[in-house]
N, C-alpha and C positions, 0 to 999 in steps of 0.2 A: 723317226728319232724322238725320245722324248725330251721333252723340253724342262720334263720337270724330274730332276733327279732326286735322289734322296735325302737330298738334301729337306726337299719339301715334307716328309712322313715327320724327320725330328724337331721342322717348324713346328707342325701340330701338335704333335705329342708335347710339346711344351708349350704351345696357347692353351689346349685343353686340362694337360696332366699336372700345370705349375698350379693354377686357380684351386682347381679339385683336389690336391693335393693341402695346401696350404688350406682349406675351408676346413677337411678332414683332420688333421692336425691340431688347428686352434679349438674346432670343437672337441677333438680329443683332450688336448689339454686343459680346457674350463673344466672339463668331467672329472679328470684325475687331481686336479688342485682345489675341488670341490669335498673330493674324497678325503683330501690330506694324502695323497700315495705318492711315495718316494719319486715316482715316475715321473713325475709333472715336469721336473726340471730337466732330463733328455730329451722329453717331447716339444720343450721349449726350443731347445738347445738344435735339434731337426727341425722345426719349424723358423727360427731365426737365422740362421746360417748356414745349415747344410742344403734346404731344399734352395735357396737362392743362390749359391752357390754352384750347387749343380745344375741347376738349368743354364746361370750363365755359360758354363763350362760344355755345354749342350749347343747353344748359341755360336762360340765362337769357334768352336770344333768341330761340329758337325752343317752347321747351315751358314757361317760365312766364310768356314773354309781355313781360319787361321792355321798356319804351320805349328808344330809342336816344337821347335827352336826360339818361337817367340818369348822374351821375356816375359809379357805380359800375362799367357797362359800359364806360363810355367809358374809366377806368383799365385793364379788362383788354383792352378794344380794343387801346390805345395799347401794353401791356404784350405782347400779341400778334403786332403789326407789328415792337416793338422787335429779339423776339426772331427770330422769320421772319428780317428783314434780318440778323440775325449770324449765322444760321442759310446763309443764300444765300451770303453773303463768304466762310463759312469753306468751304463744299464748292465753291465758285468759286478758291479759294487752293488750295486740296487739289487739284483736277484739271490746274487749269491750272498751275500755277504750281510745286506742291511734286514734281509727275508731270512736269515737263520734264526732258527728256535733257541731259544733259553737253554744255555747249557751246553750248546754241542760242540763241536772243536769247532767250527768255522765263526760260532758266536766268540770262543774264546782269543780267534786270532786280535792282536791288540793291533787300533787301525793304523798305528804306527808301522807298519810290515806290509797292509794295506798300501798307504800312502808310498811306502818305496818302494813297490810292486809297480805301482801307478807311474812313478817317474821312471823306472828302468823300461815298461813297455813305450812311454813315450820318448823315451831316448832312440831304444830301434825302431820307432817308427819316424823318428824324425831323418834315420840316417838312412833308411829304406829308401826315404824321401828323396832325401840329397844325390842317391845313390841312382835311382833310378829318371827322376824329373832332371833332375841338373847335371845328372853325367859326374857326379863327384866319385873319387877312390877314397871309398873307408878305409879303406885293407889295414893303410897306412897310420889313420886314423885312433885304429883300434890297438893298435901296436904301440905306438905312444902313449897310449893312457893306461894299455895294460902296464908298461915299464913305470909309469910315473907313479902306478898305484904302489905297486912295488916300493919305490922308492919313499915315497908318504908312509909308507905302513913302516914300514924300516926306522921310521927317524919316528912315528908317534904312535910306537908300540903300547907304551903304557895308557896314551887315550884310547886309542883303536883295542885294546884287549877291555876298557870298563865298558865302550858303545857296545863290542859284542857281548858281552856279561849281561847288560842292560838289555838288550837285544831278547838275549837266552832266556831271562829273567822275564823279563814280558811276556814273551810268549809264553811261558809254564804257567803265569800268573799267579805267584803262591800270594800274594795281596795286590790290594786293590786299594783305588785314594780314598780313606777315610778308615780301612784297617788299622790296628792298635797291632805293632808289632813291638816284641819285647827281644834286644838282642844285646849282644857281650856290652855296649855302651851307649845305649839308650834305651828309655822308654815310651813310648809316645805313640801319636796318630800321624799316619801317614798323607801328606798335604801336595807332594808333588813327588811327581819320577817321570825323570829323563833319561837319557842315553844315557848319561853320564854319571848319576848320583839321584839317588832317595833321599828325600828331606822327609823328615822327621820332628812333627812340633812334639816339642818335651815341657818339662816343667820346667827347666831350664833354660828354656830357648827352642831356635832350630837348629836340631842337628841334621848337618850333611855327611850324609855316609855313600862313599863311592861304589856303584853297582860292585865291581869287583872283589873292593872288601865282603861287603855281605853276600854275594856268589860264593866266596869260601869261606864262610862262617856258618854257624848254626843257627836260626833264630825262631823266634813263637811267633805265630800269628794269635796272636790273645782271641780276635774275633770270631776265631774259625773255631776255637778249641769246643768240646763238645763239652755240654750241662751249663752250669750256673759259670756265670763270672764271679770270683772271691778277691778277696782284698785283705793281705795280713797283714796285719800290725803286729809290734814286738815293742814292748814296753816294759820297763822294770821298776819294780817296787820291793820296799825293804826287806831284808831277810827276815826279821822278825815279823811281817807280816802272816797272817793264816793263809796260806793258798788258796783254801775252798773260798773264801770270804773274797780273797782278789780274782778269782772267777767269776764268783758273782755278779762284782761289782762290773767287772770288764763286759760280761754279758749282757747286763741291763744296761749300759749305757751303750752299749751296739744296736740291741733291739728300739729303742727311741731315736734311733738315725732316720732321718725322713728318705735318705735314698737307699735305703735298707729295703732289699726285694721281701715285699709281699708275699708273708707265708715261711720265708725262712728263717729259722733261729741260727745267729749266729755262736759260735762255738770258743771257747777259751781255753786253755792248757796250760799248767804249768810247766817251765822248761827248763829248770833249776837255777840255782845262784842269783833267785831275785828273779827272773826272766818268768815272761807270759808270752803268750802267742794267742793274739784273736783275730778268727777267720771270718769274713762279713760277706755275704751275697749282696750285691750291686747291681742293678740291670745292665750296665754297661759299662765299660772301661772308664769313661770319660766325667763316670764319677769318682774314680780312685781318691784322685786327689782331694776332693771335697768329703769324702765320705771321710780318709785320713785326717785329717785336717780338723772337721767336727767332732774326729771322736777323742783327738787328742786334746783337744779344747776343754770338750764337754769332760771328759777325765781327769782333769786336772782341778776341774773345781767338784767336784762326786768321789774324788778320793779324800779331797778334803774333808768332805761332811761323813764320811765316813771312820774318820779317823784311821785311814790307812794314808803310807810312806812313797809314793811316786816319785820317782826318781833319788829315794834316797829322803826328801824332803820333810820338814817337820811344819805343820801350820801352829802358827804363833798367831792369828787374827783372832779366834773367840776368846778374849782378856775379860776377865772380871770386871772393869771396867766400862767395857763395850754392851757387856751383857746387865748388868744394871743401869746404865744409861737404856737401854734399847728398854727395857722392863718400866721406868720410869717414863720414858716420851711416848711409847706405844703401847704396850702392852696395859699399861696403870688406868688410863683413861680407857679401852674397849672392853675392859672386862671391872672398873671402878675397884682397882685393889688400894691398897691401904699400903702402907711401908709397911708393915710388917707382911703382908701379905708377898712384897715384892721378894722379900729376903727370904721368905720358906720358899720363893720358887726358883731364886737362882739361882741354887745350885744343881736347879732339874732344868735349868733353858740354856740354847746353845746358843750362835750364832752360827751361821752358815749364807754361804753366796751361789748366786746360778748363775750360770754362763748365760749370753745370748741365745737366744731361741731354745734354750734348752726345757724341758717340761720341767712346774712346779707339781703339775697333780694331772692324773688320769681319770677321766670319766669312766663310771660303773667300776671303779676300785674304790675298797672300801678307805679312806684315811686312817693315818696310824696317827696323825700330833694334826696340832691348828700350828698355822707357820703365818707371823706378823710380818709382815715389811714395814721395811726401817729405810731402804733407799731400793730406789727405782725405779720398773712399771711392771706392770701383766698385763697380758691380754687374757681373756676368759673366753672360750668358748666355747658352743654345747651341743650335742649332738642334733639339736632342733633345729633343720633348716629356716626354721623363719625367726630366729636369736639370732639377731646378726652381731653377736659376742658384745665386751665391754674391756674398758680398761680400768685397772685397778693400780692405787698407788700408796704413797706413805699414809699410816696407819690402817689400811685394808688387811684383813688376815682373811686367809683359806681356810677348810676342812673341818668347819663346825659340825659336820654330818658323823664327824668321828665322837661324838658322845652318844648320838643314836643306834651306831653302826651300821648306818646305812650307807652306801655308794654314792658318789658324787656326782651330778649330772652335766658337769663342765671337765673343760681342760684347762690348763692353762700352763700359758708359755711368756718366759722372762722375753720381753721388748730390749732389755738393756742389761749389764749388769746388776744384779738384784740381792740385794742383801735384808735379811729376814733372822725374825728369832723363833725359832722349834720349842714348844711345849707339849712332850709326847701323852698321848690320852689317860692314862693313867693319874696324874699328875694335876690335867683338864680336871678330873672328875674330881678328886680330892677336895678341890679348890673349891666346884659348885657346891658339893653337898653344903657345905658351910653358908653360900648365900642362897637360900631358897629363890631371892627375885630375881636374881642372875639368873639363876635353873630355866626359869621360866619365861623370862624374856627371850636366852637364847633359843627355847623349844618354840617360842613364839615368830625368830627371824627364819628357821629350820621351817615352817608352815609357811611365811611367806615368798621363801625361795622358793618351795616346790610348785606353788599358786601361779608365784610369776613363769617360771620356768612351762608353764603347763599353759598359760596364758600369749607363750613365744617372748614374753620378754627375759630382760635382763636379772642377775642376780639380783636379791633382795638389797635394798640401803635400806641404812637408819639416819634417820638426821640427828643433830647435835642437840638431843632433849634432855633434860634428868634423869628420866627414867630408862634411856636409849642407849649404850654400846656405841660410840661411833665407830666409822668403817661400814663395809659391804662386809657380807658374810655368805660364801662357795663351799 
């Protein structure tokens, strides 16, 4: 008779196979959480609970015999199936799902579908569970919740119709969180989606729009759309205005948009009764609103100095007043005029204002007029990486280089509201032939700006001599 039943084989196999298993394991798992691979975490997940678990269940099952009536089994039975099953989901998530390529339907499944995949397998493996370790009847189980479901969908049809919508809508995936969707009553970036409803940041706020609604509606995914992203505007200017002139205008103040995509020119139209239409390339939606914003800005005061009718509007700021004052404080002392001198030229100077950031002058274009500041600041800067720019203020005038006709080797951009008096080049020159020393002084600030300019500094100054212009001179 033997004395040692078999009890004695599944001793061993678990003195030997619990150690050797567990060493295999842990060093598998260093190796994969070394990697960074998704694996790490079931190999964990085996190594922490399933393989002690099972051995215990090896122990009292098989080598001291306990009954399978016992409660105690039957808890780490149930505790063993529990873990198995999360154990199977997650290397079934890992292979299939977190291992899909870019693009394919299984990358596309949204893991919300996922995740209630995950709960419905562990439902029937809980009630397998129940079913089979504890002797329970689902039959009955299943029969109840199928009626209750019934019953819940009945009374929250109109929730239960947006989760499946939202559902639907997910999985098709026509956007994604941070798409620019344009639909019958919003515009915006897309910041959250749930079962229930897409949120929508707008310029307004957030709008909540319920999956269902936008399920039967039509809408743009602005992100997706194929070419350039554009941005219209529609603005109206007087009827007596020239069209071709308010094209123009409309066009050049597009093109100085700093989020204006590189390389395209934007386009304007006339649209009759006053009406324009200009299209702008934007790199991306999320400039809309800024791009709008600056160019209505910046137009507002570029129609002014234009002498065209925005919105209908008449500028009443350049007064005869304003403009002999400004000829007298600024202009009289940088270029040493005479009262008479002041009064031959104001009827040729304007006054004119620039918006914030908006350009006074463009490097390597040539200037049409020298433009005095009378209030506010500039920045100056030049295409010379080691000019780390300048700021310019009352009594500073620009585009002395317009008597030589040469191009300007700065930029510059109003820091503030900026108001300035224009004296177009024509008008410039008249003025000099009459003072030989002026002539010459200013050819003389024209050589030290290029000098400095060449030398990586700043525009040329003059200080407050007799013989000297004050102001900087660009």
């Amino acid at each position: 008779m033997n004395v040692f039943g078999p009890w004695l084989y599944w001793a061993i196999g678990v003195a030997v196979g619990f150690p050797a298993s567990l060493v295999w394991l842990t060093e598998g798992h260093g190796a994969l959480a070394r990697r960074g691979s998704p694996l790490a975490p079931p190999v964990a997940l085996a190594r922490n609970y399933l393989l002690p678990l099972g051995a215990l269940l090896v122990l009292l099952a098989k080598v001291a015999g306990v009954r399978g009536e016992d409660p105690t089994l039957r808890i780490i039975y149930t505790a063993f199936g529990v873990v198995l099953l999360v154990l199977l989901l997650s290397v079934l998530d890992v292979t299939f799902f977190q291992s899909a390529p870019k693009g394919s339907w299984r990358g596309r499944i949204p893991t919300i579908f996922v995740d209630v995949a995950r709960f419905l397998l562990i439902g029937v493996g809980l009630a397998l569970t129940l079913s089979h370790v504890w002797g329970a009847r689902i039959g009955g189980l299943f029969t109840a919740l199928g009626v209750t479901s019934v019953v819940i969908g009945l009374m929250l049809q109109n929730s239960v119709g947006q989760i499946v919508s939202g559902l639907f809508m997910l999985f098709e995936q026509p956007f994604r969180i941070g798409d620019w969707l344009s639909t019958p009553t919003a515009r915006g970036r897309v910041v959250e989606v749930n079962w229930r409803a897409v949120h929508i940041s707008t310029a307004d706020g957030l709008q909540i729009t319920p999956n269902s609604v936008l399920a039967g509606t039509s809408f743009t995914n602005v992100s997706r759309s194929s070419g350039a992203h554009r941005v219209s505007i529609t603005t109206s200017f007087g009827v007596e205005d020239p069209p071709d002139r308010v094209c123009a205008l409309l066009s050049r103040v597009a093109t100085a948009l700093p989020m204006r995509t590189t390389g395209a020119a934007p386009h304007s139209a006339a649209l009759g009764a006053g009406q324009y239409r200009t299209a702008i390339e934007v790199d991306s939606p999320d400039e809309d609103s800024a791009a709008q914003a600056t160019f209505l800005r910046w137009l507002w005061y570029a129609s002014r100095r234009e002498g065209l009718h925005l919105d209908g509007a008449d500028d009443e700021f350049g007064t005869p007043e304003r403009v002999a004052d400004a000829l007298r404080t600024v202009v009289a002392p940088a270029l040493r005029l005479t009262e008479s001198d002041q009064q031959a030229l104001a009827p040729h100077a304007r006054m004119v204002r620039y918006g914030v950031d908006e350009p006074l002058q463009h490097a390597d274009q040539v200037p049409t007029a020298m433009t005095f500041l009378t209030d506010g600041s500039v920045r100056v800067t030049g295409t010379d990486p080691d000019f780390a720019g300048a700021t310019l203020g009352q009594g500073a005038f620009l585009g002395i280089t317009t008597l030589t006709r040469q191009s300007s080797q700065f930029d510059a951009h109003a820091l503030e509201e900026v108001t300035a008096v224009v004296i177009d080049r024509e008008h410039i020159e008249e003025l000099v032939k009459t003072k030989p020393l002026l002539l010459q002084e200013l050819g003389r600030m024209i050589d030290q700006r290029r000098e400095a300019f060449a030398n990586g500094g700043g525009p040329a100054r003059s200080g407050p001599s007799p013989s000297t212009p004050r102001g900087r001179f660009t």
